[in-house]
C-alpha positions in Angstrom: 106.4 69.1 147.7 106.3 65.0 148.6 103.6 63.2 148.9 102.4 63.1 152.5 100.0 65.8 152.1 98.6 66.7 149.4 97.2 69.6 148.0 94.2 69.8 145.7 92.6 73.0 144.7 89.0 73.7 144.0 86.6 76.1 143.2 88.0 79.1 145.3 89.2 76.7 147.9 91.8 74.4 149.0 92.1 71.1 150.3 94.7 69.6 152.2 95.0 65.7 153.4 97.0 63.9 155.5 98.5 61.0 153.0 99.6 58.3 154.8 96.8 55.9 154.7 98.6 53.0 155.2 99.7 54.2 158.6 96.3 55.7 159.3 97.8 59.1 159.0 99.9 58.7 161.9 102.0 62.1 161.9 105.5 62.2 161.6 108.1 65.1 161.4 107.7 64.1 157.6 104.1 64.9 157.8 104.7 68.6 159.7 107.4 69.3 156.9 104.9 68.5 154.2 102.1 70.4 156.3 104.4 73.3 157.2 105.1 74.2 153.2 101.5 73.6 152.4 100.4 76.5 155.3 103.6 78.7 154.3 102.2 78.5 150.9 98.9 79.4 152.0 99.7 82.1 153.4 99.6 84.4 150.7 97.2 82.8 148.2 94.6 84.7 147.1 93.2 81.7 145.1 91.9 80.4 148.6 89.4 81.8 150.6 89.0 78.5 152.8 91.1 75.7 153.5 89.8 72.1 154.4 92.6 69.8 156.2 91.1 65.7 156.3 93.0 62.6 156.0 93.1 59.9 153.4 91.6 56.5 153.5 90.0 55.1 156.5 90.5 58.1 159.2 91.6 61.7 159.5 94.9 60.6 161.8 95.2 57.9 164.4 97.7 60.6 166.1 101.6 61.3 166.4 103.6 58.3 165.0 104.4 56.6 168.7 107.1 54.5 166.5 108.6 58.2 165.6 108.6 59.4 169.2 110.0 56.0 170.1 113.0 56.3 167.7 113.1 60.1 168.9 112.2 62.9 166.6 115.1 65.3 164.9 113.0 68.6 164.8 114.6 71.7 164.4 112.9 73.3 167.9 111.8 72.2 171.0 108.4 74.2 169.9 108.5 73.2 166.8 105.1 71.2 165.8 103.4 73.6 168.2 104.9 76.6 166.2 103.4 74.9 162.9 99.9 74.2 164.2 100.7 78.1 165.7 101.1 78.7 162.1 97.8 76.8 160.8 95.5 78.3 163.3 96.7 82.0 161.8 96.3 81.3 158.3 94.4 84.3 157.3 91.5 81.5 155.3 89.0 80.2 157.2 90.4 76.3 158.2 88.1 73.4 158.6 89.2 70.1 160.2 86.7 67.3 158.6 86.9 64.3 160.9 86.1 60.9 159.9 87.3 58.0 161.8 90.2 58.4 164.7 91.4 61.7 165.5 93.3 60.7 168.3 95.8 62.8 171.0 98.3 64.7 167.8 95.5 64.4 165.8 93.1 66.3 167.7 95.5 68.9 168.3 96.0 69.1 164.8 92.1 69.6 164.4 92.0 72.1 167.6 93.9 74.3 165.3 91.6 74.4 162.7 88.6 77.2 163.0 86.3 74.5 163.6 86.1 70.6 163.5 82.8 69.2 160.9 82.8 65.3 162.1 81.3 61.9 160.0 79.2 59.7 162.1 82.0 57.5 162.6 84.3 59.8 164.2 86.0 59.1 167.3 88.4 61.3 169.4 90.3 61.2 172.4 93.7 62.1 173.9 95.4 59.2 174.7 98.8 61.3 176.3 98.2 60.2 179.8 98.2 56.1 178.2 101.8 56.2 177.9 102.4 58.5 180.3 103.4 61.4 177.3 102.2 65.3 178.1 101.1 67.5 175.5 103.9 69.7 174.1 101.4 70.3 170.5 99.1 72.3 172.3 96.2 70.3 174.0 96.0 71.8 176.9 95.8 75.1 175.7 93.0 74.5 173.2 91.0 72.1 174.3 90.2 73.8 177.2 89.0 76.8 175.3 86.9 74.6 173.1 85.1 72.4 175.6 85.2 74.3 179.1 88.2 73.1 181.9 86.5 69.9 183.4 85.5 68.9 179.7 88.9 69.0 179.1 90.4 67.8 182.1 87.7 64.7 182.1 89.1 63.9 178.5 92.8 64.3 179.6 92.4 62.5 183.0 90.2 59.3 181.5 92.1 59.1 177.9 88.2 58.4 177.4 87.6 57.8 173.5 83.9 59.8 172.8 81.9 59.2 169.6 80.8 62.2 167.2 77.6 62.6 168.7 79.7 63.2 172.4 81.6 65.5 170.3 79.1 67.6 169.0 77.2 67.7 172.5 80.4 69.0 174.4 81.1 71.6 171.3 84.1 70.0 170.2 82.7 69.0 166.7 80.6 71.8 165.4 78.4 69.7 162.8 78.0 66.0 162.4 77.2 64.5 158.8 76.7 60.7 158.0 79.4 59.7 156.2 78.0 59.1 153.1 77.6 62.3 152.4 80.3 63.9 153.7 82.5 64.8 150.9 79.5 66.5 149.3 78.8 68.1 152.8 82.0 69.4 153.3 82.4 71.0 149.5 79.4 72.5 150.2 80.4 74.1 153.3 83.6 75.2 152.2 81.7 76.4 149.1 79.7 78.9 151.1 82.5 80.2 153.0 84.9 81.1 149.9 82.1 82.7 148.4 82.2 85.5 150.7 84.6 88.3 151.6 88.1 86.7 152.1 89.3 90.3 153.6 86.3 89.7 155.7 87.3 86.2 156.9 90.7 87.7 157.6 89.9 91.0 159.5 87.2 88.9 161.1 90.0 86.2 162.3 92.8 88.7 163.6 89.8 90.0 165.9 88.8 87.1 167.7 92.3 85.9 167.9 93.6 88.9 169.5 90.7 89.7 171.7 90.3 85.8 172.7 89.3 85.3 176.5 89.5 89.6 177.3 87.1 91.4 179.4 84.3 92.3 177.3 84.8 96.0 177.7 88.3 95.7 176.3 87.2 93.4 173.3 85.0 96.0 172.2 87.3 99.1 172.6 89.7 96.9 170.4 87.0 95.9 167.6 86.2 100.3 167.6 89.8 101.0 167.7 91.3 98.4 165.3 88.0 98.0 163.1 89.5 97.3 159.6 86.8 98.9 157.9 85.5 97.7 154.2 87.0 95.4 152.0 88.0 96.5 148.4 85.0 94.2 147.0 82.9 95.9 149.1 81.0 97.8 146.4 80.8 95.0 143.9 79.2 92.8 146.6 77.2 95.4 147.5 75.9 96.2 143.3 75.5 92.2 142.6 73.2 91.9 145.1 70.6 94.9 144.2 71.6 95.2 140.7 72.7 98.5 140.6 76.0 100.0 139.6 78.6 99.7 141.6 79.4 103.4 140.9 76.3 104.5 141.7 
């Protein structure tokens, strides 16, 4: 694995970030590549129950590399960033985007694949596509939408409006806002009390809402009674620790 993201494990948890600080993270086909092996990885780790993806240095990503598109881009796929994002946003983990700084147009649809987004106070988003006349091909208009209602999003697209954390959080883009002081500890914490519960939980728990995402009511919950995954194999132990009895009892 290079250097453009890196991976760092902690206590039942991963963390991934963006490594080009120099270049305020601006994402490249390098960067996918690097992300790409990092989620494939992922996939099958039992050693995370929780993933956090931020960047390095000043900002989680100032967006796709305009000097990359510029120079054009040899991807293997037409779909291909989409596909990895597609890829991200299935990981069976929980995945947390912490913002701090620009998350701008790529950036942001990097983060929209996350579960949620957790911002700094300094955070600023936007999407920026319509500024040089780009559309999204990474999957903005498909998440964004779902995230902050259709005019939300099609006031965002339409201005290329940047909005602060606090915008954020009142629109439901950013689900927390911490100072940024504390945000490292914040975000341990939080990532913390996720992987300490039941990773077959978090999993069965994804696949639902992905699968039942923007049904009928009446057919989500004939799915979750007909597809119900029933009780993880820690179950029982969970179940003991917390009233102190045997698990075989």
């Amino acid at each position: 694995m290079g250097d453009l993201v890196i991976r760092d494990d902690r206590d039942g948890w991963a963390l991934l970030t963006l490594n080009r600080p120099d270049k305020l993270n601006a994402l490249t086909v390098g960067v996918f590549r690097e992300l790409r092996a990092h989620i494939a990885d992922l996939r099958d780790d039992r050693s995370a129950a929780c993933v956090v993806l931020r960047g390095a240095g000043k900002c989680f990503s100032a967006g796709h590399d305009l000097a990359d598109i510029a120079s054009g881009e040899d991807v293997p796929s037409r779909g291909w960033h989409s596909e990895t994002l597609r890829f991200l946003e299935k990981l069976p983990m929980p995945v947390i985007a912490a913002v701090h700084g620009h998350c701008y147009t790529g950036a942001l649809e990097v983060a929209l694949a996350c579960d949620f987004i957790v911002a700094a106070d300094n955070a600023r988003f936007g999407d920026t596509h319509a500024k040089w006349a780009l559309t999204p091909i990474w999957g903005m208009s498909q998440r964004l939408p779902r995230r902050v209602g259709i005019a939300t999003a099609k006031r965002l697209m339409f201005t290329a409006d940047m909005i602060d954390a606090a915008e954020a959080h009142r629109i439901g883009l950013a689900e927390q806002v911490v100072p940024l002081d504390r945000f490292d500890d914040e975000i341990a914490t939080l990532a913390g009390r996720i992987a300490a519960n039941s990773a077959f939980s978090h999993a069965a728990n994804k696949r639902l809402l992905d699968v039942t995402d923007g049904q009928a009511l009446d057919a989500g919950l004939q799915y979750e009674v007909l597809e119900n995954e029933g009780v993880g194999p820690d179950m029982r132990d969970r179940i003991a620790a917390f009233t102190g009895k045997s698990a075989k009892g």
